[in-house]
Backbone as a chain_set.jsonl record, in Angstrom:
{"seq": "XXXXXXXXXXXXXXXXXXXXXXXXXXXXXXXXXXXXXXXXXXXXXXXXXXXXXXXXXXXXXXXXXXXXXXXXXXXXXXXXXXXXXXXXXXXXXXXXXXXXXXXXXXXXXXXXXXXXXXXXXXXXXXXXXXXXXXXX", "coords": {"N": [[-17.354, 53.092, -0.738], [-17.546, 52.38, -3.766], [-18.413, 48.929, -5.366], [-19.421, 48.276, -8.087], [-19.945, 45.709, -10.414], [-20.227, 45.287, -13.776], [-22.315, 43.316, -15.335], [-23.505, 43.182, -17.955], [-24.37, 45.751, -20.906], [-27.077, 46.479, -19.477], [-27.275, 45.926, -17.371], [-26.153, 45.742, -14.008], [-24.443, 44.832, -11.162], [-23.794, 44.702, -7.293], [-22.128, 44.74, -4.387], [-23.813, 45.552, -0.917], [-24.884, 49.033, -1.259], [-24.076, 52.043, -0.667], [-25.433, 55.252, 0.896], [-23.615, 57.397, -1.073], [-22.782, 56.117, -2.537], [-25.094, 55.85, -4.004], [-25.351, 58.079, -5.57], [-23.248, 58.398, -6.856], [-23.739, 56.068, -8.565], [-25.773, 57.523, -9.809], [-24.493, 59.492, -11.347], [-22.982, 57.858, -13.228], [-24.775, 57.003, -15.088], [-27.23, 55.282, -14.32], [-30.262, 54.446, -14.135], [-31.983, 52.911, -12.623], [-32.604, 51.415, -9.613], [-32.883, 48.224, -7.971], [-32.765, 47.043, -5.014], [-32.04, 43.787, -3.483], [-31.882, 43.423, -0.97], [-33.032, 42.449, 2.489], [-34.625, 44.425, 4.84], [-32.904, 45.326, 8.11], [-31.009, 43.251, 7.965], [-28.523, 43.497, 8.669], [-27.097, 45.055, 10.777], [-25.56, 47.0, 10.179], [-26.267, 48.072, 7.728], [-27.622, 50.02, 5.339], [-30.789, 51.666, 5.732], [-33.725, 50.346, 3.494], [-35.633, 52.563, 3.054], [-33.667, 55.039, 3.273], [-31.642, 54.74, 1.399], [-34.17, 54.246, -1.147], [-34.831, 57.276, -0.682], [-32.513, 58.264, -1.247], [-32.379, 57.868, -3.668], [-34.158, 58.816, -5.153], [-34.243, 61.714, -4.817], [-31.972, 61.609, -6.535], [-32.665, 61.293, -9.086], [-33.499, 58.951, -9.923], [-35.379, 55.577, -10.36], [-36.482, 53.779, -7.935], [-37.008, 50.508, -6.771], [-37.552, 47.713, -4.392], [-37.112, 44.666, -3.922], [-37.017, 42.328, -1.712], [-34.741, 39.425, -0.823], [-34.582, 36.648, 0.481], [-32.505, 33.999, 1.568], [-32.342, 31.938, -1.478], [-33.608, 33.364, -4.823], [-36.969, 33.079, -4.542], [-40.34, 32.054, -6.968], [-42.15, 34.324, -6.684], [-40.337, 36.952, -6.401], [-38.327, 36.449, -8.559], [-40.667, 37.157, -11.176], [-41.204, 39.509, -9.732], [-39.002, 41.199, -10.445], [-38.724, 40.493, -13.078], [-41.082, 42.002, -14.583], [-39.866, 44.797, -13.555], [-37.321, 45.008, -14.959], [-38.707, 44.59, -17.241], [-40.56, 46.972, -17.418], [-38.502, 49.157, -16.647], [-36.254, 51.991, -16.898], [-32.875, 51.89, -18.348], [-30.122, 51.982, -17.838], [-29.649, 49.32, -15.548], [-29.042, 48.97, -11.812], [-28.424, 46.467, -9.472], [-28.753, 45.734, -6.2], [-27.514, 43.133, -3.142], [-26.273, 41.92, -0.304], [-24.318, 41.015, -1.344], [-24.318, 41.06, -3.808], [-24.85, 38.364, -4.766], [-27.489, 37.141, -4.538], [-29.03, 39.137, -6.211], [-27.793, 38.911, -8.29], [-28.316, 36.365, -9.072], [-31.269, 36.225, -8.881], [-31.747, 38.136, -11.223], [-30.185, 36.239, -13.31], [-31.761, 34.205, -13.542], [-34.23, 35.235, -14.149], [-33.393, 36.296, -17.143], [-33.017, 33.396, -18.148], [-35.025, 32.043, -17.63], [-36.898, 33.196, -19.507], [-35.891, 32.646, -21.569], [-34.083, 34.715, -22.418], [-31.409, 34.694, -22.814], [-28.632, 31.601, -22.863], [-28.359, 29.16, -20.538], [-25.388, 28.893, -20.52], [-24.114, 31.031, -21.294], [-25.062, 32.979, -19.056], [-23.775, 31.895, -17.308], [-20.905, 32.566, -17.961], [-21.102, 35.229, -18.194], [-21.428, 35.945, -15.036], [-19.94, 35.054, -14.352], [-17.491, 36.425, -15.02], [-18.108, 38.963, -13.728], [-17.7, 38.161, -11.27], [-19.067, 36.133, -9.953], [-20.694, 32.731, -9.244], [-22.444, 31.266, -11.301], [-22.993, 28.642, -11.519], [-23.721, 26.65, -10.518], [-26.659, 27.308, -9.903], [-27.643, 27.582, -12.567], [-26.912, 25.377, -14.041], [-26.884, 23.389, -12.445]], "CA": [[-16.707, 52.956, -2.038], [-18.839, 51.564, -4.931], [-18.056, 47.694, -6.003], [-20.05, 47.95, -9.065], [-19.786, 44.897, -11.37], [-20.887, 45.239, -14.722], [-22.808, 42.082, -16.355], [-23.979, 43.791, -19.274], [-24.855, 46.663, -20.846], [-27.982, 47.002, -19.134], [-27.491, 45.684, -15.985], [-24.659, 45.71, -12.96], [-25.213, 44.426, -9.185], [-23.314, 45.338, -6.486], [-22.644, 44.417, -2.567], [-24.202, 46.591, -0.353], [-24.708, 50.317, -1.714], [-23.969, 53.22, 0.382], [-26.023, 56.982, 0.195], [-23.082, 58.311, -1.615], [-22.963, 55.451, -3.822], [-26.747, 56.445, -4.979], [-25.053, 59.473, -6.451], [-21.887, 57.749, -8.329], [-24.514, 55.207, -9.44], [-26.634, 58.485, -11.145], [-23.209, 60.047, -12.176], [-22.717, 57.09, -14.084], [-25.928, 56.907, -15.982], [-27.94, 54.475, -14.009], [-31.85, 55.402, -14.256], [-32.892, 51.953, -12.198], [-31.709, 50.941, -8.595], [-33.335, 47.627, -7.569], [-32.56, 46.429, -3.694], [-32.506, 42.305, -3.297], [-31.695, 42.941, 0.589], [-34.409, 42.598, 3.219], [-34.243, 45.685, 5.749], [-33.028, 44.843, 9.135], [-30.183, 41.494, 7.742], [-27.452, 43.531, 9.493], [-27.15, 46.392, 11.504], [-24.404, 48.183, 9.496], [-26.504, 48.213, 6.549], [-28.787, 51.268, 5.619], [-32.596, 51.347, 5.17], [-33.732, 50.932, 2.494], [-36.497, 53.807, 2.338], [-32.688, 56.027, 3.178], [-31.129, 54.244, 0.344], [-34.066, 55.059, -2.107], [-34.827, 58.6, -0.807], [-31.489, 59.254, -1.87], [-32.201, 57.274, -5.673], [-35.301, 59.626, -6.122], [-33.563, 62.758, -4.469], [-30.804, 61.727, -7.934], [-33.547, 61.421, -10.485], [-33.269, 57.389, -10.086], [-36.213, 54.903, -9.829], [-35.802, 52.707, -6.878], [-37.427, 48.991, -6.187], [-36.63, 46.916, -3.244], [-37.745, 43.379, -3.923], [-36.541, 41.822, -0.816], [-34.499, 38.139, -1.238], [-34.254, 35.715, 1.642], [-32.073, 32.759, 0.879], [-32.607, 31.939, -2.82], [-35.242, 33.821, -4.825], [-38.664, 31.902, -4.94], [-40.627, 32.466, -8.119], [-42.715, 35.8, -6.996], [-39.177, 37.49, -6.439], [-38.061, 36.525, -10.127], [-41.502, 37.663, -10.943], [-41.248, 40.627, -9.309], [-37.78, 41.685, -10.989], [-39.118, 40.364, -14.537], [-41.69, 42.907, -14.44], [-39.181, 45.641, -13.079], [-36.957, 44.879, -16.224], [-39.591, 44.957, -18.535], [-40.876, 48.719, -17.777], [-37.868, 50.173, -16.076], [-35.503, 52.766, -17.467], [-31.82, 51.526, -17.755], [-28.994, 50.935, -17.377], [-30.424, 49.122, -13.963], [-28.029, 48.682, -10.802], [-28.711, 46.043, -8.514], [-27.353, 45.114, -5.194], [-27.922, 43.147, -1.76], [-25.164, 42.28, 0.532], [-22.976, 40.391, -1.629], [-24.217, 41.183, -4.83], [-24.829, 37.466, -5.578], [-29.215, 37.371, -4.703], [-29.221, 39.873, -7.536], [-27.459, 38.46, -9.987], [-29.011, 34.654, -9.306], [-32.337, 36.509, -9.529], [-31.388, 37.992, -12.782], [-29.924, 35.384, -14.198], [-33.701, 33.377, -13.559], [-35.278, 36.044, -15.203], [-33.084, 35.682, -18.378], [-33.118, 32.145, -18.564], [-36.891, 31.734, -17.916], [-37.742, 34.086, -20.554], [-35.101, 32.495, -23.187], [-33.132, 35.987, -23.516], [-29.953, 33.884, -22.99], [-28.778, 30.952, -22.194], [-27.59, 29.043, -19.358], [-24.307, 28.878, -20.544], [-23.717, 32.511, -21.346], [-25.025, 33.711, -18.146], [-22.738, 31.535, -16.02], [-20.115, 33.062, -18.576], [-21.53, 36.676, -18.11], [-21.658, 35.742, -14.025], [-18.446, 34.936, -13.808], [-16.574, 37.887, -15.622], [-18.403, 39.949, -12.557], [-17.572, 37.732, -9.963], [-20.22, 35.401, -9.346], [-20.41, 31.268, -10.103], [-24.053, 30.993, -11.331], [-22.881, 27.117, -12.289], [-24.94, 25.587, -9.561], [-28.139, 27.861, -10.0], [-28.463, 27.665, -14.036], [-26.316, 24.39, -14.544], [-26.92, 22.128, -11.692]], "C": [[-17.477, 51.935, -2.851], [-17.654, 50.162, -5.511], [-19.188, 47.126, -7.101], [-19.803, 46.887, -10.296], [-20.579, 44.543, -12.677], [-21.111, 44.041, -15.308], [-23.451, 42.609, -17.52], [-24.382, 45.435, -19.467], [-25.801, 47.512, -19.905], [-28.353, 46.788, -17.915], [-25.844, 45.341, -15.356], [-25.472, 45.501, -11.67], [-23.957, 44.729, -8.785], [-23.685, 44.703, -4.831], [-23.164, 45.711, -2.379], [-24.08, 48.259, -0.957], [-24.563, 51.283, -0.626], [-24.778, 54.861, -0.437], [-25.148, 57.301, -1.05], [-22.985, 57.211, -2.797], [-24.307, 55.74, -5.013], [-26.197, 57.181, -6.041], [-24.181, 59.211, -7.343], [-23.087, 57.453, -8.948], [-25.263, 56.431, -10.685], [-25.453, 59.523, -12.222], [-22.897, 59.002, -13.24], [-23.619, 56.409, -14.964], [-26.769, 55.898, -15.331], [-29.435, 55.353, -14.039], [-32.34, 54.5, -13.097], [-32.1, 51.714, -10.626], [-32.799, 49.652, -8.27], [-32.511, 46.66, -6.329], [-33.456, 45.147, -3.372], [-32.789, 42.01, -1.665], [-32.947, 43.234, 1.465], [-33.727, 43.956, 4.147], [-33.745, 44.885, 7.189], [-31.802, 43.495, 8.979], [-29.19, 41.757, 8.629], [-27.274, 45.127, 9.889], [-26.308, 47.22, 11.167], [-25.226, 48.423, 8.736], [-27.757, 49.495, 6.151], [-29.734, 51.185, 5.271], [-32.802, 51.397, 4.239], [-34.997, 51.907, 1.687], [-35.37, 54.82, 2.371], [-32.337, 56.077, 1.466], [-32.638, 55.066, -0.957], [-35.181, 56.429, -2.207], [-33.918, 59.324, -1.622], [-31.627, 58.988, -3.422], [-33.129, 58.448, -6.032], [-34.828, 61.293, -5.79], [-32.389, 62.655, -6.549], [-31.399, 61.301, -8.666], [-33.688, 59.57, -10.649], [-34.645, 57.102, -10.022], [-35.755, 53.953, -8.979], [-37.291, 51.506, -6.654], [-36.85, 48.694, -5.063], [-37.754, 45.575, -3.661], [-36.867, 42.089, -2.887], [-35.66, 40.338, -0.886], [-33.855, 37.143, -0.079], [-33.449, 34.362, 0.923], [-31.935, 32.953, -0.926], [-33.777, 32.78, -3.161], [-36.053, 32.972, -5.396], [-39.257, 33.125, -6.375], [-40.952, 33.793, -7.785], [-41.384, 36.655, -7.062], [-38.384, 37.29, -8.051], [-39.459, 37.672, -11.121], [-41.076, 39.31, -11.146], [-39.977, 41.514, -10.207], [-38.05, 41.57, -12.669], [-39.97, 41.758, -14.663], [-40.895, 44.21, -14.105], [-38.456, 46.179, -14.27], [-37.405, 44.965, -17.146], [-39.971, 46.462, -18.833], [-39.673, 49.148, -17.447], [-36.783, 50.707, -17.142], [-34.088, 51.69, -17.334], [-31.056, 52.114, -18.295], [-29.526, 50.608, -15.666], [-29.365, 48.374, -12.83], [-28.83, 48.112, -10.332], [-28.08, 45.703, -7.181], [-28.268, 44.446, -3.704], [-26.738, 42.767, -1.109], [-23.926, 41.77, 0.282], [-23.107, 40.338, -3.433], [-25.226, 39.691, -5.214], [-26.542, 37.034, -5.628], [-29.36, 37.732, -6.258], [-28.864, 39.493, -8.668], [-27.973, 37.112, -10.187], [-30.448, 35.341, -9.813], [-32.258, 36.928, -11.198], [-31.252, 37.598, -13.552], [-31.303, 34.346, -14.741], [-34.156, 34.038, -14.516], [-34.587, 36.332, -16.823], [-33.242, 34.496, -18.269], [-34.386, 31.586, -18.622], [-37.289, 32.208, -19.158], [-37.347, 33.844, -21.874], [-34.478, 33.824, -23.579], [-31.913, 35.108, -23.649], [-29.994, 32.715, -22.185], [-28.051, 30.613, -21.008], [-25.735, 29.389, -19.399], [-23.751, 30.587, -20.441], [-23.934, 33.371, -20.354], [-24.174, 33.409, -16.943], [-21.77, 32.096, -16.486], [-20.172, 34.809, -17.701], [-21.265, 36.898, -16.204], [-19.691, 36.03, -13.618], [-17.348, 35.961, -13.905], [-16.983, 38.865, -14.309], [-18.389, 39.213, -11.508], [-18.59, 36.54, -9.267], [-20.369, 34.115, -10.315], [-22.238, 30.914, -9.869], [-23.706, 29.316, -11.931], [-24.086, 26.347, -11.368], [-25.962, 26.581, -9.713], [-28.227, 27.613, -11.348], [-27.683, 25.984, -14.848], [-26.863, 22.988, -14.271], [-28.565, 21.567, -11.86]], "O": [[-17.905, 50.842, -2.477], [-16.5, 50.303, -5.917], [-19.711, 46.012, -7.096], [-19.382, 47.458, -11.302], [-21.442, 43.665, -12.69], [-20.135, 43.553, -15.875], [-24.2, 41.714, -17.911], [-24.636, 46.209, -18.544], [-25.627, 48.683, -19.567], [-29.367, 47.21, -17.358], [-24.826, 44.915, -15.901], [-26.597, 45.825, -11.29], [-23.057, 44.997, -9.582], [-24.733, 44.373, -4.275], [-23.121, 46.68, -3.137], [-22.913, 48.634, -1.065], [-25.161, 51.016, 0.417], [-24.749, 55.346, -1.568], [-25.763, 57.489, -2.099], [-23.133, 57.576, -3.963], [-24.4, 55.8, -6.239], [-26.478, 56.999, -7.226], [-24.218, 59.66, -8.489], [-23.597, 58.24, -9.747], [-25.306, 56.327, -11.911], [-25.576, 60.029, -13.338], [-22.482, 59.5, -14.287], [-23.311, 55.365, -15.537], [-27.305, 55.392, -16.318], [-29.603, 56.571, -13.977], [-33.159, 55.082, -12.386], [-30.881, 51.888, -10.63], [-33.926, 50.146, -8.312], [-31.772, 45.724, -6.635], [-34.66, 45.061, -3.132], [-33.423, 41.102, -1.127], [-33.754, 44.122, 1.192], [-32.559, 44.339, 4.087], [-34.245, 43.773, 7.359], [-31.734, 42.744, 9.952], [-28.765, 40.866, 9.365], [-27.361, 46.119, 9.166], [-26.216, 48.262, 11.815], [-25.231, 49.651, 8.817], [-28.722, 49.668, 6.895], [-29.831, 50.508, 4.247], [-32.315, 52.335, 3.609], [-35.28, 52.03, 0.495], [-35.634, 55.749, 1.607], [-32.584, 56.932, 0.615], [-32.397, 56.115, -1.555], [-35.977, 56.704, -3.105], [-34.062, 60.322, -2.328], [-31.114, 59.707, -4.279], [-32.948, 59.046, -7.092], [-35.143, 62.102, -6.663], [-32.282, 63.534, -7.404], [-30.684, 60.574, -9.355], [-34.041, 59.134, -11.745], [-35.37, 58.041, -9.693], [-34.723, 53.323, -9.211], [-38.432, 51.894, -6.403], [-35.814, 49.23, -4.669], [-38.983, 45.647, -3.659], [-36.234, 41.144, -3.358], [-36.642, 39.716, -1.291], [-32.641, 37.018, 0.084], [-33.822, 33.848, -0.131], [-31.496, 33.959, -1.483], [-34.708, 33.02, -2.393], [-35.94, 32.304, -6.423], [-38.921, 34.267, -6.689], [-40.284, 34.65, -8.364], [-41.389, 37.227, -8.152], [-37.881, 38.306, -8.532], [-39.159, 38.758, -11.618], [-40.785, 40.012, -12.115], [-40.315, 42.636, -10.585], [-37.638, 42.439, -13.437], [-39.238, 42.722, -14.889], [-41.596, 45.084, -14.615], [-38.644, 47.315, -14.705], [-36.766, 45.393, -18.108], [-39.841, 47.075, -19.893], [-39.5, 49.998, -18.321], [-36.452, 50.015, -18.105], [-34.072, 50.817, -16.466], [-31.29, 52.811, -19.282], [-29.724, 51.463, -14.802], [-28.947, 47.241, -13.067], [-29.979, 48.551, -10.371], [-26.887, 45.402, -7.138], [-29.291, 44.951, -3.24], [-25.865, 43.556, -1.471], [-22.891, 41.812, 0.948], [-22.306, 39.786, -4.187], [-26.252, 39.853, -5.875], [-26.944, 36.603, -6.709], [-29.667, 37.004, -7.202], [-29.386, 39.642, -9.772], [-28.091, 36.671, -11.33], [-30.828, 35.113, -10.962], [-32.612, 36.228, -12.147], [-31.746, 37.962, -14.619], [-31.655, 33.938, -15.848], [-34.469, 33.575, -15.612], [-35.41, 36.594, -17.701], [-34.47, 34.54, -18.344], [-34.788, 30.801, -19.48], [-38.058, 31.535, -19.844], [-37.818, 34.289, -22.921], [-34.317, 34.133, -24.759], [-31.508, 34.875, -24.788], [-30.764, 32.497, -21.25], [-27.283, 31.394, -20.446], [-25.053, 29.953, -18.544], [-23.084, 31.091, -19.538], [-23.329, 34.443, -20.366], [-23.885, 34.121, -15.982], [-21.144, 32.494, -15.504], [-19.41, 35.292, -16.863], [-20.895, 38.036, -15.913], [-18.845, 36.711, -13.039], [-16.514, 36.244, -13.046], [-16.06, 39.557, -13.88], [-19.153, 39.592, -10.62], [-18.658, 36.284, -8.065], [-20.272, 34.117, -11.542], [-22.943, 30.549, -8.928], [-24.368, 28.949, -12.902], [-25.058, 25.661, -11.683], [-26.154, 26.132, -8.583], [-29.396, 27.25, -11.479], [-27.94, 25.613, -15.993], [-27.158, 22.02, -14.972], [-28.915, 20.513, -11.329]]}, "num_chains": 1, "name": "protein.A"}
């Protein structure tokens, strides 16, 4: 069952995705899937070349930019760049959602789209207290 949390128009993260979630996610206009989780964190969780066989099987583009702990710069990086070319509306997710949206939030606030304040705002409405990553 999909726990999709919308932070904006153009972007939503998500715990863990499931196959069948792939397919809501393209039922619901997503073009982008980008996976924060490393392969292998927990043995329930599904691969993620399964995961995005099934995104490109549903017309999706799929990333996996892996996120141990916090993300270090190449992992912002890596997601800036993702955001810049990729199609959206862009789903993200790793096992609690919250990787994805700290990375995210980096890659607005580095770049000056918004600021700190508005993304701990924007964070919070979907569940997630970016106060200590964009505050502290």
């Amino acid at each position: 069952m999909s726990d999709f949390r919308r932070v904006t128009d153009d972007f939503t993260t998500s715990p863990q995705i499931s196959l069948a979630d792939v397919d809501e996610a393209a039922r619901l206009g997503f073009r982008t899937i980008i996976n924060n989780r490393p392969d292998g964190e927990a043995a329930d969780q599904p691969a993620g070349a399964e995961i995005e066989a099934a995104a490109r099987a549903a017309g999706l583009a799929y990333f996996h930019v892996p996120v141990v702990g916090g993300p270090g710069p190449d992992q912002v990086e890596a997601v800036r760049r993702i955001l810049d070319e990729a199609e959206g509306p862009v789903l993200a997710f790793c096992r609690s959602g919250t990787r994805s949206i700290v990375t995210w939030s980096l890659v607005q606030s580095q770049s000056g789209a918004r600021a700190p304040g508005e993304l701990v705002s924007l964070g919070r409405q979907a569940g997630y207290d970016l106060s200590g990553v964009l505050l502290g």
